[in-house]
N, C-alpha and C positions, 0 to 999 in steps of 0.2 A: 021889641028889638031882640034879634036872638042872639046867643054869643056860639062863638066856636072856639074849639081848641084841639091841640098835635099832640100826640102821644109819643113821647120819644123813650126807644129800647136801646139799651147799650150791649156790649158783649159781656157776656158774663164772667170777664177777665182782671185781673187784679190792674189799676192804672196807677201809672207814675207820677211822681211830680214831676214840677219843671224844674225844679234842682238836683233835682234824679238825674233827668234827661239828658242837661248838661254836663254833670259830672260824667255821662257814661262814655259823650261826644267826647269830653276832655280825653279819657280815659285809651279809646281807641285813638285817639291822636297820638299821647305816649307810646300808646305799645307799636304802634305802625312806625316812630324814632327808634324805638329799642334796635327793634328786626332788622330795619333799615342799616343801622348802628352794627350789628351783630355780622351781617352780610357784606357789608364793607367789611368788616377786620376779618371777615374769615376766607375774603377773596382774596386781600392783600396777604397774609397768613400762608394761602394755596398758590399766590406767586412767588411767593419768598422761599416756598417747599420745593416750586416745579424747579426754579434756578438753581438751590442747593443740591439737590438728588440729581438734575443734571449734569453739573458742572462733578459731581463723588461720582458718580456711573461713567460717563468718559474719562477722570483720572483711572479709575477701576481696569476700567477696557483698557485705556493704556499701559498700566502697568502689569497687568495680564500679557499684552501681545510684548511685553520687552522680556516678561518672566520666559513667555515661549520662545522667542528671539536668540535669547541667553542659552535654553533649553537646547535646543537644536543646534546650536555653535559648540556646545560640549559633546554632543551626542557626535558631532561630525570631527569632531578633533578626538574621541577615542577611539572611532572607527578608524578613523586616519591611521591610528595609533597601532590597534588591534591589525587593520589589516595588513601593514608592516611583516605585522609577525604571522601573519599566515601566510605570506608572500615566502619568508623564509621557510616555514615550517614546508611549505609546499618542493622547495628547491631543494633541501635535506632528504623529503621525500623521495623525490625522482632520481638525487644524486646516490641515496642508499640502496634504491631499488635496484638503480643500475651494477651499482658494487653485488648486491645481491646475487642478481641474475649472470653477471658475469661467474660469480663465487658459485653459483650450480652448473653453469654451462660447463668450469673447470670440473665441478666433482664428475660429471658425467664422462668428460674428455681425460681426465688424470686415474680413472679408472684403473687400466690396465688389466690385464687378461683374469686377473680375480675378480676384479668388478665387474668385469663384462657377465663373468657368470652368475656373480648377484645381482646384476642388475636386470638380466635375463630371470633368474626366477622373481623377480620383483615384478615385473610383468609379468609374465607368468599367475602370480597370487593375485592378480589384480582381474580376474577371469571371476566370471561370477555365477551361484548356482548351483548344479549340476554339474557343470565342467569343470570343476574345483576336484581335477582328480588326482589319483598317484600314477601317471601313463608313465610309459619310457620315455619320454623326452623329458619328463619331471626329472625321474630317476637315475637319468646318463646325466641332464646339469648339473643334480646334488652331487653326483659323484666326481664335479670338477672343483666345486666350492672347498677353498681348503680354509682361507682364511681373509681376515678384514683389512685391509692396510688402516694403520696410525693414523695418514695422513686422510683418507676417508673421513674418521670418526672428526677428525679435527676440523673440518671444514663444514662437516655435516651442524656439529656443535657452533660454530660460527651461523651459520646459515639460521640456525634456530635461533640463533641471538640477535640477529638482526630481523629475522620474521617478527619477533617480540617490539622490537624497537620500532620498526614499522607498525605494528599495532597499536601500539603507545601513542608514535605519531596521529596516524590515522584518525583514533580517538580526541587529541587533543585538534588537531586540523578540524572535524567534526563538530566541538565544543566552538572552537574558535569562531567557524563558517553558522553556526545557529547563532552565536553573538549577534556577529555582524549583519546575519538577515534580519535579526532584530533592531538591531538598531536603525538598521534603512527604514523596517517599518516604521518605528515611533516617530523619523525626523519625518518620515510621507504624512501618517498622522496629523503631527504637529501643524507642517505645515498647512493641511488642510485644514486645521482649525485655526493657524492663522491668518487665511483665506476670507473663515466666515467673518458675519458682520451683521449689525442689527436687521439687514433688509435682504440677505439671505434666504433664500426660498423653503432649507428642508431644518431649520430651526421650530424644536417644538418643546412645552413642558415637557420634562423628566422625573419618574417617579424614584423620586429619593437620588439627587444626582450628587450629593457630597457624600454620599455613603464611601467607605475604603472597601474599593475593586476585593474581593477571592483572590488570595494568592499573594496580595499585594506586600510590597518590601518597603523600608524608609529608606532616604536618599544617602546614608551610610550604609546601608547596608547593601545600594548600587554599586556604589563605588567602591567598597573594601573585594565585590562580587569582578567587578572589573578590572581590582589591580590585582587579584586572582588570578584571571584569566590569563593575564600580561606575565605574570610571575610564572605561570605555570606553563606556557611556551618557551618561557629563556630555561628555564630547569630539562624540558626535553630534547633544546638544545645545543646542551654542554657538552653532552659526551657522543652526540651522532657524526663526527668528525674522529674520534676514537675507534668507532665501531667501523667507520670506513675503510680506515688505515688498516686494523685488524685481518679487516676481507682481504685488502691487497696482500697482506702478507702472506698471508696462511696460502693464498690462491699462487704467489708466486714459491712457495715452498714444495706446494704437491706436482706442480709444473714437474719437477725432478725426478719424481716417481712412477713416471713411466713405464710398463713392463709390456711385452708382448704376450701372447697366447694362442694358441691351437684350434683347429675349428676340431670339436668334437661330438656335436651334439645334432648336427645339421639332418643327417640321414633321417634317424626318430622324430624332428621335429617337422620334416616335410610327408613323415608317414603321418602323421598328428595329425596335418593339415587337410591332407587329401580322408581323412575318416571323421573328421569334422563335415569338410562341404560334403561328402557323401550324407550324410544324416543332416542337413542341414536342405539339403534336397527333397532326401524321404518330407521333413517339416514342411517343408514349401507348399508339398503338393497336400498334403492333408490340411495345411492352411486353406488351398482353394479350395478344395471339396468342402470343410465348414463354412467357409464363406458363402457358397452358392446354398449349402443349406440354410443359412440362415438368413436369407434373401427370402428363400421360398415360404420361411415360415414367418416370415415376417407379416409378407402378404397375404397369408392367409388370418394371422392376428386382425390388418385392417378390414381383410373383408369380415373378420366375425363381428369387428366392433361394430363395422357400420351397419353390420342385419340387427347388433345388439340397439343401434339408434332408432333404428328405423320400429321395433317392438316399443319403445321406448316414445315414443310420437304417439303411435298405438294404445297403447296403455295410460298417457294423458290424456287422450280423447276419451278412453270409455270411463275411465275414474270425471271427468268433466261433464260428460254426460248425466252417469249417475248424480253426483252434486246437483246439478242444475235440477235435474227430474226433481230430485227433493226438496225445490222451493215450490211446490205445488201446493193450492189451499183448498180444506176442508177434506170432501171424500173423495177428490182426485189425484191423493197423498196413498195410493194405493199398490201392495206390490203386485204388480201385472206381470203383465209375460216379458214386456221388455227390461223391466228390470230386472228377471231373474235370468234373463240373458245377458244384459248389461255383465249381472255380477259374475255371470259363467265365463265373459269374454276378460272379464279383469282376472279373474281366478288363473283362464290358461295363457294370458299374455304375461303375468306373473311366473306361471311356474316355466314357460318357453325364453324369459330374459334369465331365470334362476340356470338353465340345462346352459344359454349361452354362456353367459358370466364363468358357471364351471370349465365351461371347455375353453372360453379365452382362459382363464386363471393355469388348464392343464395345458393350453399352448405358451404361455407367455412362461411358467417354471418350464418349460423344455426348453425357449427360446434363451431363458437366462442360464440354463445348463450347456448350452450350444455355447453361446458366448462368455460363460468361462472356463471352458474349455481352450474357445479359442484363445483367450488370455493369455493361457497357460503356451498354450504351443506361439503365441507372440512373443512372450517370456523368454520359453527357450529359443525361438529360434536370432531373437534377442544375443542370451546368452553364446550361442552358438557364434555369432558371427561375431561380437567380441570376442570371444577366444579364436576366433580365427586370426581376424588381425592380432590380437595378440603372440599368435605364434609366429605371423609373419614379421610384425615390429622385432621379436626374439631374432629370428632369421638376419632378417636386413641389419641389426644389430650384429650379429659375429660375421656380417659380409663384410662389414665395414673396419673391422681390423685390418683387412686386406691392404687397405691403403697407406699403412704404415706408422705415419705420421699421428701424432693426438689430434684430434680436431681435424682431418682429413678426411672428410667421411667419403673416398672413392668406392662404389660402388660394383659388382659385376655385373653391368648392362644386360647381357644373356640371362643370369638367372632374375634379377629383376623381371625381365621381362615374362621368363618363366612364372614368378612366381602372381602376376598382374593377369595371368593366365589363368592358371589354375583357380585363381579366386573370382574369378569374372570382374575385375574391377577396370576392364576395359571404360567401360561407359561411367566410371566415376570421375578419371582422370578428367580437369577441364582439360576444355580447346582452345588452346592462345587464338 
C-alpha cells in the first residue's frame, strides 16, 4: 500500500496571532470613532465660525457705510458753508472791480489838458523797438508836459490799492474754488464707494490697502485746514467795503479838476505818421520779395531731399547685396568682379548722399538766414504798425478835447475819416 503526502509552503512573512488580529480590528474601530469624533466638532466649530465672521463682516460693512454716510454729510455742509463764502468773495469781486474800472475811466477823463499830454507820451512809450525814438512829435509833447495833478497821483495810488485787493481776493476765491472742487470730488468718491458692495464687478485684492495715502493729513488737521479757509475769507472781507467807498471818493474829488488844453502837437504827429506808413511800405514789399524767396528755396530743399532718398534706397540695395553675397560657402566666398563693383557702387553712392546732404545743409542755413531775416522785417514791420496806431490813438486822443465836456469823447468826423485813410484801415472797420 503506498502512502502520499502535500507539501505545504508559507510566505516567508512574519504571522500574527489571533489576539494580534483582533486587537488591531479593535484598534481601527477606535481610531475610525476618534476621526469621526474629531470631524463632527470641527464642522460644528466651522459653522459656529461661518455665523460669527458673518454676522462681524455685515456689522463692519455697516458701520463703514454709516462712517461714510456721516462722511459726506459733513463734507456737503462745509461746502455748503465754504461756498457761501465764495459767493460773497465773488460779489466783492465784481462789486470792486466795478469801483476799480469806473476809478480809471475817471483818471483817464479827469485828466485835463496836462494829462492829456502824459497820457499822450504814455502811449507814445508804449511803442516798441526801434521806434522808441526822440522824433518831433516826442519832443513838441515833452515840451507841453509841465506838471502832475495831486489829484492823478491820488487816484492812481487808489487804483494800486484796490489792484492789490483784487489780488488778494482772486487768490483767496482761488484757494476757496480748489477747496470746494475738492470736496465735490471726495463726496463723488465716497459716494461711489458707497455704491459698492460685496457682488460688485470691479472689487479686487489691494496691495497694502490700509497703508497712510502720501501727503495724507489727520482729521484735525482737516478741520483746523477748513476753519482756515472760512477765517480767511471773512478777514478779506472786512475792509473791501472801505476800499470801495475810498474809490468813490477820491473819484468824486478829481471830477473837479477839470482843466482844458490846446491842440499843439497835431501837425508833427501826422508828419510821424505819414513817414511811419511810408517805411512800413518800403517793409511790406521786401516782406514779399522774402517770402517768394523763400518758397522757391524751399522747394528746392524738398526736391534735394527727395534725390537724397531716392540715393538712400540705392545705397540699401547695394550694402544688402554685398551682405547677402557674403553668406556664400566654401570657395564661392570669393571677391569677384561683382563685388568690387558692389563696393565701388556703395563707395560713390556714399560720397553722392555726402555732396547731397552738404548742399541741403548749405540750402537749409540759407533758408534759416531768409527766415530770420524775415523775422526780423515781421518784427519791425510789427513794430512799425504799433507805433502807428499808437500815433493815431495820440491823435484821436487831443481830437477828443474838442468836445468839451470830460467823458465826451466828440470826435472830428473829417479828420477821423482822414486819418482811417491814410492808415488803410478801411478794411479793418467791421460792417454792421
Amino acid at each position: 500500500m503506498a502512502f502520499r503526502s502535500v507539501v505545504t509552503m508559507e510566505k516567508p512573512l512574519q504571522h500574527i496571532s489571533l489576539t494580534d488580529w483582533y486587537a488591531r480590528v479593535n484598534q481601527m474601530r477606535n481610531v475610525a470613532d476618534a476621526r469621526r469624533a474629531d470631524a463632527f466638532a470641527i464642522r460644528h466649530s466651522s459653522r459656529s465660525l461661518r455665523n460669527e465672521t458673518r454676522i462681524e463682516g455685515d456689522w463692519a460693512n455697516y458701520e463703514t457705510n454709516e462712517a461714510l454716510t456721516d462722511r459726506i454729510s459733513e463734507l456737503n455742509r462745509w461746502r455748503d458753508i465754504i461756498s457761501k463764502s465764495f459767493e460773497k468773495i465773488e460779489r466783492e469781486i465784481f462789486m470792486l472791480q466795478e469801483e476799480k474800472n469806473a476809478t480809471e475811466r475817471e483818471l483817464e477823463a479827469l485828466a485835463g489838458p496836462i494829462s492829456v499830454i502824459a497820457e499822450c507820451l504814455t502811449i507814445r512809450d508804449g511803442r516798441l523797438g526801434s521806434e522808441i525814438t526822440y522824433d518831433e512829435a516826442d519832443t513838441e509833447i515833452k515840451n507841453e508836459l509841465v506838471v502832475l495833478e495831486n489829484n492823478q497821483r491820488l487816484l492812481a495810488d487808489r487804483c494800486q490799492k484796490a489792484w492789490e485787493k483784487l489780488n488778494r481776493l482772486e487768490e483767496v476765491r482761488f484757494k476757496i474754488g480748489l477747496e470746494i472742487e475738492f470736496k465735490v470730488e471726495a463726496v463723488q468718491l465716497d459716494n461711489s464707494q458707497l455704491a459698492l458692495d460685496r457682488n460688485s464687478a470691479n472689487i479686487s485684492y489691494k496691495p497694502d490697502p490700509t497703508r497712510n495715502p502720501k501727503n495724507s493729513c489727520s482729521y484735525e488737521t482737516w478741520l483746523e485746514n477748513v476753519k482756515n479757509i472760512k477765517l480767511l475769507a471773512e478777514n478779506e472781507l472786512a475792509d473791501t467795503y472801505a476800499i470801495r467807498e475810498a474809490l468813490f471818493v477820491c473819484r468824486e474829488k478829481a471830477r473837479n479838476m477839470l482843466q482844458s488844453q490846446q491842440e499843439r502837437a497835431e501837425h508833427t504827429i501826422r508828419k510821424r505818421i505819414f513817414e511811419t506808413q511810408r517805411a512800413r511800405n518800403e517793409l511790406e514789399w521786401q516782406q514779399l520779395k522774402m517770402k517768394e524767396e523763400m518758397e522757391r528755396a524751399m522747394c528746392e530743399i524738398r526736391t534735394s531731399e527727395n534725390a537724397l532718398r531716392d540715393k538712400t534706397d540705392a545705397l540699401k540695395l547695394a550694402e544688402t547685396r554685398l551682405e547677402n553675397r557674403a553668406q556664400r560657402s566654401g570657395m564661392e566666398l570669393c571677391m569677384d568682379q561683382a563685388h568690387d563693383m558692389l563696393c565701388l557702387e556703395v563707395e560713390k553712392l556714399r560720397e553722392i548722399r555726402r555732396r547731397l546732404q552738404a548742399k541741403i545743409d548749405e540750402s537749409k542755413t540759407n533758408f534759416s538766414l531768409l527766415e530770420e531775416h524775415g523775422k526780423r522785417i515781421d518784427v519791425d514791420l510789427e513794430n512799425k504798425q504799433h507805433s502807428l496806431m499808437t500815433d493815431i490813438r495820440a491823435l484821436d486822443l487831443r481830437m477828443r478835447l474838442r468836445g468839451g465836456e470830460f467823458g465826451s469823447k466828440v470826435a472830428n468826423a473829417s479828420q477821423t475819416d482822414r486819418n482811417i485813410t491814410l492808415t488803410r484801415m478801411e478794411n479793418e472797420i467791421p460792417k454792421d
